[in-house]
N, C-alpha and C positions, 0 to 999 in steps of 0.2 A: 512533680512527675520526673521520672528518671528520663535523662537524655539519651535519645538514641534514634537511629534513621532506620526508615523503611529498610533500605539498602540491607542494612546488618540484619534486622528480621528477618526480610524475603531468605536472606542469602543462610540462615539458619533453614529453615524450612525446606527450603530446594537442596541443602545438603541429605536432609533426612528422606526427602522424597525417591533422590538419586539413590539414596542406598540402601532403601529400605524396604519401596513400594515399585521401586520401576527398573528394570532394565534398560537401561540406554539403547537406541540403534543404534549400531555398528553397521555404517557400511564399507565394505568390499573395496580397499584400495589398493593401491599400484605404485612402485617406484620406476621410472621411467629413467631409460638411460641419458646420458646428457644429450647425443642426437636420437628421435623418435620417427618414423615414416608412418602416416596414419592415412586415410582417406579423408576422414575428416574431422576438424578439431572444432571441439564446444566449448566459449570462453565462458565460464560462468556456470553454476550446477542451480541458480536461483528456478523463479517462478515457469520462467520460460526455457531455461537451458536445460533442465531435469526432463521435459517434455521434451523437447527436438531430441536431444539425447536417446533417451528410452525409445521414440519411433523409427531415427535411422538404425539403429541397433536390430531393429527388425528384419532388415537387408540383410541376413546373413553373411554376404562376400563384404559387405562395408564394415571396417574398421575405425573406432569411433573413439578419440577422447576427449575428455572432460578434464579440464583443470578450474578448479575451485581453487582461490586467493584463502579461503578460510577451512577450519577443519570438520572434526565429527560437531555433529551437534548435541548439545548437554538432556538428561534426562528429563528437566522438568518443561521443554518446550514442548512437550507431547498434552502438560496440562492446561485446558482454556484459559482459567484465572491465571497462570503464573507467565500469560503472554509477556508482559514488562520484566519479567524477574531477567531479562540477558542486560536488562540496562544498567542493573544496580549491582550484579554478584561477580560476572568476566566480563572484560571489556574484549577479549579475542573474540567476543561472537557479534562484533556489531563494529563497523567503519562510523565514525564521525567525519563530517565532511561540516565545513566553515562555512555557514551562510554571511551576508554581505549586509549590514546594517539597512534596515529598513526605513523608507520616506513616509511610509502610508500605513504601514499595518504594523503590527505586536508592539504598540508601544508603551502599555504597559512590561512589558519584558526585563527582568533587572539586567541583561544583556541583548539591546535590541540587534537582532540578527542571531547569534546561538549557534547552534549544532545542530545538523542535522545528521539524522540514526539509520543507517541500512545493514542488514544481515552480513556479516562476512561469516556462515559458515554453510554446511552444504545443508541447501531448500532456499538459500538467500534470504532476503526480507520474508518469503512465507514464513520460514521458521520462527521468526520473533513479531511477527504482526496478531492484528486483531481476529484472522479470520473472516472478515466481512468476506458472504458471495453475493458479488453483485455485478450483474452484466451489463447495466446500463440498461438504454431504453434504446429500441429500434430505430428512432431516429438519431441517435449517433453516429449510425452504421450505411443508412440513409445519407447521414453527409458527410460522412469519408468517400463515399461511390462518389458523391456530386462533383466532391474536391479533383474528381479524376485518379482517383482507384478503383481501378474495376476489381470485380471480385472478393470485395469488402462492403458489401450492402448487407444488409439484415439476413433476408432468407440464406445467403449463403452462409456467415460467421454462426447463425443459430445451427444449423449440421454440428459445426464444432464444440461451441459449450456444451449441446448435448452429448456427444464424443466422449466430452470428460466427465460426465455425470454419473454421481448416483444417487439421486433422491430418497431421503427417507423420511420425509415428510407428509404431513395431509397433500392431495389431491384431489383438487375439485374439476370433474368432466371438462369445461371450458378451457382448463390448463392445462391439458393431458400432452396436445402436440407442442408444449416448449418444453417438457421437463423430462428425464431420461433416470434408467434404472441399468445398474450394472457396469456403470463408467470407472474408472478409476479412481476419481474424487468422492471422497463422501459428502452430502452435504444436508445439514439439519438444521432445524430451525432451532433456538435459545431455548435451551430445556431449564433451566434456571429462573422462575420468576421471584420476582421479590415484592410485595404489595404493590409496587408503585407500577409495576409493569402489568401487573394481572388487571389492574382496567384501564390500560395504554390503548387499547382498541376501543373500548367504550368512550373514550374522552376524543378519537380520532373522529367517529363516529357523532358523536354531538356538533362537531364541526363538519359536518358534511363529509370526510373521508373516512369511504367504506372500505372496509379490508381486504386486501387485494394479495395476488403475488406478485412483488415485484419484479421477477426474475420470467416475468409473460410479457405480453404487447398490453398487462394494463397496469399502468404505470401511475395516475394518480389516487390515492387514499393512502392507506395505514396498513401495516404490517409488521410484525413480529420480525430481527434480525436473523437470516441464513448465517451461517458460519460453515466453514470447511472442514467438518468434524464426521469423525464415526463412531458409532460407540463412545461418544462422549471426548475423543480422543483428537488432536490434531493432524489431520492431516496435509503434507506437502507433497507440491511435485516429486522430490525426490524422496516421498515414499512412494506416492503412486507409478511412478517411470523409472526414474534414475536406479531404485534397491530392484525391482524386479529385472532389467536389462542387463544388472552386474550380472546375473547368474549367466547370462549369454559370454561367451568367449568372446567376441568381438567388441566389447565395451568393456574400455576401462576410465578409471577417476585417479586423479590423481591429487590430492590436497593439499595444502600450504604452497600455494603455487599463486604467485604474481604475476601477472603477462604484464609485459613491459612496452613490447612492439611489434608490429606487424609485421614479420617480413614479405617486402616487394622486389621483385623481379625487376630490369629493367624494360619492359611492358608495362608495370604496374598490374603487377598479377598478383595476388594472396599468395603464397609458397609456405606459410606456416608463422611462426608466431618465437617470440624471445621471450623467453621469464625465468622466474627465480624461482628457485626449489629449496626450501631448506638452508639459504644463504649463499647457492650457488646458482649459478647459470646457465644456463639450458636453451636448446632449442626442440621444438617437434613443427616436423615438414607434413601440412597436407597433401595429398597427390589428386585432392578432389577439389574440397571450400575451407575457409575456415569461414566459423561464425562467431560473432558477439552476442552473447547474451548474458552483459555483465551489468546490465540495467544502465536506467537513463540517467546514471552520473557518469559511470563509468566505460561504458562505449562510444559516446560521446568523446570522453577523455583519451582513450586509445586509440582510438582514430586522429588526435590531434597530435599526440606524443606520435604518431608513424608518418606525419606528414600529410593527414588529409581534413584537411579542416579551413577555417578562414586564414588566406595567405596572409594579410599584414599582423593577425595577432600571433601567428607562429612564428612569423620572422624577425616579430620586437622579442618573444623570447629564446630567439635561438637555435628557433627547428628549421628542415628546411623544406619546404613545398613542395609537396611530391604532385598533387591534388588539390588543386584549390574550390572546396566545396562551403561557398560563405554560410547554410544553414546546421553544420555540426555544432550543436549544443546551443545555439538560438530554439526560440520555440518552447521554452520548457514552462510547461505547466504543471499545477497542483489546484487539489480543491481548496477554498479558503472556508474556515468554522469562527463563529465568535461563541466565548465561551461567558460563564457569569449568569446566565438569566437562570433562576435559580427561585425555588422555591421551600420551603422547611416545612415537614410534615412533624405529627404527634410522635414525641420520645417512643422509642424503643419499638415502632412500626416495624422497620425497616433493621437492618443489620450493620456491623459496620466492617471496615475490612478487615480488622484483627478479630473479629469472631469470623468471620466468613473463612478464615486460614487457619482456625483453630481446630483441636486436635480431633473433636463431632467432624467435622466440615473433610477433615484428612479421612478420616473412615470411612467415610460415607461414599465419598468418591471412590476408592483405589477396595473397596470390598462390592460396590454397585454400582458407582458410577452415573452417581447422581449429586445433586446436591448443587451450595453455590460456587464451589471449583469446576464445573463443567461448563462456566459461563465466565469470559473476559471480562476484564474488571468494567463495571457499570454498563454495559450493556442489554440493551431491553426489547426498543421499539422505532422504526423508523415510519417518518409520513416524511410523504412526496407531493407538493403544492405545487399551483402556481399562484403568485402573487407578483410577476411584475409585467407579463406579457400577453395580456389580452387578445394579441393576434392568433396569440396556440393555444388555447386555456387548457388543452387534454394536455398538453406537456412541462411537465413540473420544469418549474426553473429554481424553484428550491426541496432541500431534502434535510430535514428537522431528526435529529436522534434525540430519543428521548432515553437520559443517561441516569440508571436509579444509586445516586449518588450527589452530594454536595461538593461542591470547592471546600475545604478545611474540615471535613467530615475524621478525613484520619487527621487532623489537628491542624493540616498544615505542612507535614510531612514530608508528603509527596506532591499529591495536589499543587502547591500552593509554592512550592519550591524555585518554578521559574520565574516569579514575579516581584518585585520591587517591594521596599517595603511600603507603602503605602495601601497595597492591597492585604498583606499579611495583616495591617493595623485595622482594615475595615471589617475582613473577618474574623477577628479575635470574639468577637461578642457569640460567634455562631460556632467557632469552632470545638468538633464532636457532637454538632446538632445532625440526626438524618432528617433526607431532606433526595429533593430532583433536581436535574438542568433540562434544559430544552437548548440543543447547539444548532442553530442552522449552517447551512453549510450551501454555497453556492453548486446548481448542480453542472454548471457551464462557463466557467468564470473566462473573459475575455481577457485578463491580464496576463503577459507573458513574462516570461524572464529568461535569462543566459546561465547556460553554465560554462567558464573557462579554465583556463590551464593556470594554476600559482607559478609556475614554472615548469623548466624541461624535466625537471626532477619526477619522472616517475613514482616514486613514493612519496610526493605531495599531494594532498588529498585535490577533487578541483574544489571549484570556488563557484559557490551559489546563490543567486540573485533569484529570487522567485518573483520581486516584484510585486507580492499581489495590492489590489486597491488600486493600482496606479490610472488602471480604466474607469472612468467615473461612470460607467455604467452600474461595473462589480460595484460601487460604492453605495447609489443609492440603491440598488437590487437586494444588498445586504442590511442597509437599515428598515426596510422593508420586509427583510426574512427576519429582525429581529426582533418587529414588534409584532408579526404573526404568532412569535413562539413564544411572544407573551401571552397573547389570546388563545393559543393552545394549552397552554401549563395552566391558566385559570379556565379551564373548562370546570364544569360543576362537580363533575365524580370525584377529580381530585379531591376538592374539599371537602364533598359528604365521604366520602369514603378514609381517607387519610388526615385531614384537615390539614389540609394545606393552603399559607399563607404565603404569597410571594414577599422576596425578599426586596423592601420599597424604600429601602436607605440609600443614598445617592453616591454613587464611587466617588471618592473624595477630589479625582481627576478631572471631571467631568461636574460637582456640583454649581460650578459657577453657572450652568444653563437650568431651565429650568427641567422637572423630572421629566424625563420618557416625553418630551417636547421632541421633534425631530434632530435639533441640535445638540439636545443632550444624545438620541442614541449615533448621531455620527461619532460623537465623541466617544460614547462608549463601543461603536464597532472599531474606531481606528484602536483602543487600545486594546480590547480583549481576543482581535484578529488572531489565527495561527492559519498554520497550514498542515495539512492532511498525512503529510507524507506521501504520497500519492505523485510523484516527481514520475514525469510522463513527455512526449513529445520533441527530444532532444537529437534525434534524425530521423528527420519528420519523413515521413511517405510522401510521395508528390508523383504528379507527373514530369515529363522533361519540361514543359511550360515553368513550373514553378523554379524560377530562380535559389529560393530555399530551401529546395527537397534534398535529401540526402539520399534514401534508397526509394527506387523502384516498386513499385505496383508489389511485385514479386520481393521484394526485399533486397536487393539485390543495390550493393553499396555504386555512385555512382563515378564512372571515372576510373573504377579497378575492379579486374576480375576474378572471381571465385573467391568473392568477399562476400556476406550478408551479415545483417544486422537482424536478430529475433529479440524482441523483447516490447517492453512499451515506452521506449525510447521513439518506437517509429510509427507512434499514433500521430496521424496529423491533426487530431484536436483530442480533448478529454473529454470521458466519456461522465454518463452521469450516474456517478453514485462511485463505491473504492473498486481499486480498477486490478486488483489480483485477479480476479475471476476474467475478467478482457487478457492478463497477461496469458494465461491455461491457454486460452481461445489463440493469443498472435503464435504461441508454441505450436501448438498441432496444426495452423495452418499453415504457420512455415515449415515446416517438417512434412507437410503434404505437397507443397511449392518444389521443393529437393527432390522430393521422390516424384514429381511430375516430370521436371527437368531431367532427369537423368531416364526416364522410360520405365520408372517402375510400381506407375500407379495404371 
């Protein structure tokens, strides 16, 4: 077989897409002089900033900008399937940031610790994510109010999601008051099925989980994946908010712009922001706030690069305490998934990714807008269980994707890229077989981690310890989500319908215990562990009680004024299930916060 990488393929494909089937958005930008006077500055065009953005811009006398670190974003992120093609064709549309070798989790990994991937172009991470829309469950929201956040319990944040809604899916009467038509978000359910997913309900169903919406107050059974799509098509914040506010005069964006630091006043008052444009240096003065909404690596990070962060680790490297707030970039969560459980259905059921890209599969979409590029790669079905908390039993503590795809299915390629050899040598035998996984994924995991400064050096990335596993809760909670989704993936239909065999060879890492024993799956959850990307909680919301809160009820950074932090950097715990659709929701409410405060709601 001739050698050659996903990479090089995808990056054929997305050139022909680019130039043949799509027109790129272009948004509306601005060169900004080297000093700017604004009312108020938006760090960040991501999930949350495209939102506050687009709402204060409504203020007519408010003067709004937007600086984005990254630029336009590329044609083919409009397509569902070609979500990963920013990782393998530009590297300008995505920050790698240096995770911290891990004790507990990914250790299978041929580099334990890695890289982790966020958006630098304008929509942020929306632009190169999966799409998942998922708000969590009502009692998330329930215990952020308890934490001592008022104003962040359920019935209030549901206003919001609904805000950004546009449903274009089935509705059933009972779920009529959570779901909303006409928002500026589109949101559809996986039009794409592939055998394996078309009886993912019927096998939920066999286990006792009846299909629900996940996106209502009923939260345990089986469902079909939301995505943030219309017409088949991706949508971000910064199509829904940030492209329709350009046409207002009062908002502008500015791109290839790095904020470097806050500037403070000697009150410790926000007055505007220092960054790089182009190679040069620049200031823009707010006369109102500035805000962060450069996600929970990088507002974290900014805050620390300006002085407000924990005093002794800024003054071993050099900065000097303006603020000393010890929970900046403590608190950082993510969801954790083990991957591998895996089953192999009958040849040629199922599809594989190079037919799914091929040239039927291009037509099909970009002339109807159908087909398997309207659907991220392996995505199907999600169930929401509970299996270790008998105290809530209505409240999933785990959430199960069921992904219509194999580990080594594209050979190895891709798939199979991050792992040691050891794992490459176990699926040789299967690679190019179709085939399913079942990935549990914790839907509240109690392990925290840090994110810190490499140095004063502004353009070092930070440095991120996620930590997960370290809580022996998440540990046995997850070998428990793993052998559930074993008993999920051998439900019956499977194999009358697909014949599907799970895959009952022993990781070569883990054969010294004995099979699917309990200690065999500890072993195999500490190595097939990953994380969600789902990087959340890194100034956290608090009351003034909490010693490690960073902002205010209100958002509102603590210690300096006419500073706020929007984004999901300021959840004080993770929410259950992927938390883009919670980031919509902190946008429009802090952007409702702003225009409360100043008198003009």
């Amino acid at each position: 077989m001739t050698q050659f990488s996903v990479g090089n393929l995808l990056a054929g494909f997305t050139a022909i897409i680019a130039g043949t089937f799509f027109q790129p958005v272009r948004y509306p930008t601005s060169v900004m002089p080297d000093d700017i006077n604004v009312d108020f500055i938006v760090v960040g065009s991501g999930s949350a900033g495209s939102v506050v953005a687009g709402r204060l811009a409504e203020i007519s006398e408010w003067d709004v900008l937007v600086l984005e670190a990254g630029g336009q974003p590329p044609a083919f992120a409009k397509v569902p399937f070609l979500h990963f093609g920013s990782d393998f064709t530009n590297s300008s549309y995505v920050n790698y940031y240096k995770k911290r070798p891990q004790k507990y989790s990914e250790q299978f990994a041929k580099n334990i610790g890695g890289l982790y991937m966020r958006g630098k172009v304008i929509g942020g991470s929306g632009t190169i994510n999966q799409m998942m829309h998922h708000r969590g469950i009502p009692q998330d929201y329930e215990n952020w109010a308890a934490q001592g956040n008022p104003g962040w319990d359920y019935d209030t944040v549901l206003k919001y999601f609904k805000k950004t809604e546009d449903y274009q899916g089935p509705l059933k009467s009972r779920d009529a008051p959570f779901r909303a038509f006409g928002g500026p978000i589109g949101v559809e359910k996986v039009a794409w099925k592939p055998p394996v997913c078309r009886v993912a309900i019927r096998a939920g169903e066999e286990m006792g989980l009846a299909e629900v919406d996940y996106n209502t107050d009923t939260t345990i059974g089986s469902a079909i994946f939301q995505l943030t799509t219309k017409n088949r098509e991706r949508v971000t914040t910064a199509d829904a908010f940030l492209l329709p506010g350009l046409r207002r005069r009062n908002l502008k964006l500015q791109i290839n712009s790095r904020v470097i630091k806050i500037l403070m006043d000697a009150e410790n008052r926000a007055i505007g922001v220092k960054y790089v444009h182009n190679n040069k240096m620049k200031r823009a003065f707010a006369k109102r706030e500035v805000i962060l909404s450069a996600g929970a690596g990088d507002s974290p990070k900014l805050l620390m690069l300006s002085g407000i962060g924990p005093k002794k680790h800024l003054e071993k490297l050099g900065i000097e305490s303006r603020v000393d707030l010890p929970g900046v970039g403590q608190n950082y969560q993510d969801h954790l998934y083990v991957r591998g459980i895996s089953w192999t259905i009958h040849p040629n059921i199922s599809s594989s990714i190079f037919e799914r890209v091929g040239t039927s599969a291009m037509l099909n979409y970009f002339e109807r807008r159908s087909g398997s590029l309207t659907t991220p790669v392996g995505i199907c079905a999600l169930y929401q269980l509970n299996v270790g908390s008998p105290e809530e039993p209505h409240i999933p503590d785990i959430l199960i994707s069921q992904e219509g795809g194999l580990l080594g299915q594209d050979y190895g390629l891709h798939s199979l890229s991050p792992y040691k050899q050891s794992i490459h040598d176990y699926y040789q035998p299967i690679k190019g077989r179709d085939g399913f996984s079942m990935t549990p994924m914790l839907a509240r995991p109690k392990s925290v981690g840090t994110v810190t400064l490499m140095s004063k050096n502004p353009f070092d990335p930070p440095v991120l310890d996620h930590n997960s596993l370290s809580h022996p809760d998440d540990f046995e909670l997850m070998v428990k989500a793993a052998k559930a989704s074993r008993r999920l993936g051998n439900a019956k239909i499977f194999r009358r319908a697909l014949g599907a065999e799970p895959i009952t060879k022993p990781i070569p890492d883990c054969a010294h215990f004995a099979f699917e024993s309990d200690d065999y799956w500890r072993c195999f959850v500490r190595g097939w562990s990953g994380i969600g990307l789902h990087m959340c909680g890194t100034c956290k919301m608090a009351p003034d009680s909490d010693p490690m809160g960073v902002v205010t009820p209100r958002l509102k950074v603590r210690g300096v004024k006419n500073l706020r932090v929007i984004d999901a950097s300021v959840m004080p715990s993770i929410t259950s299930g992927h938390i883009n659709a919670v980031t919509f929701m902190i946008g429009e409410k802090g952007a409702d916060l702003i225009k409360e405060d100043y008198g003009k709601i």
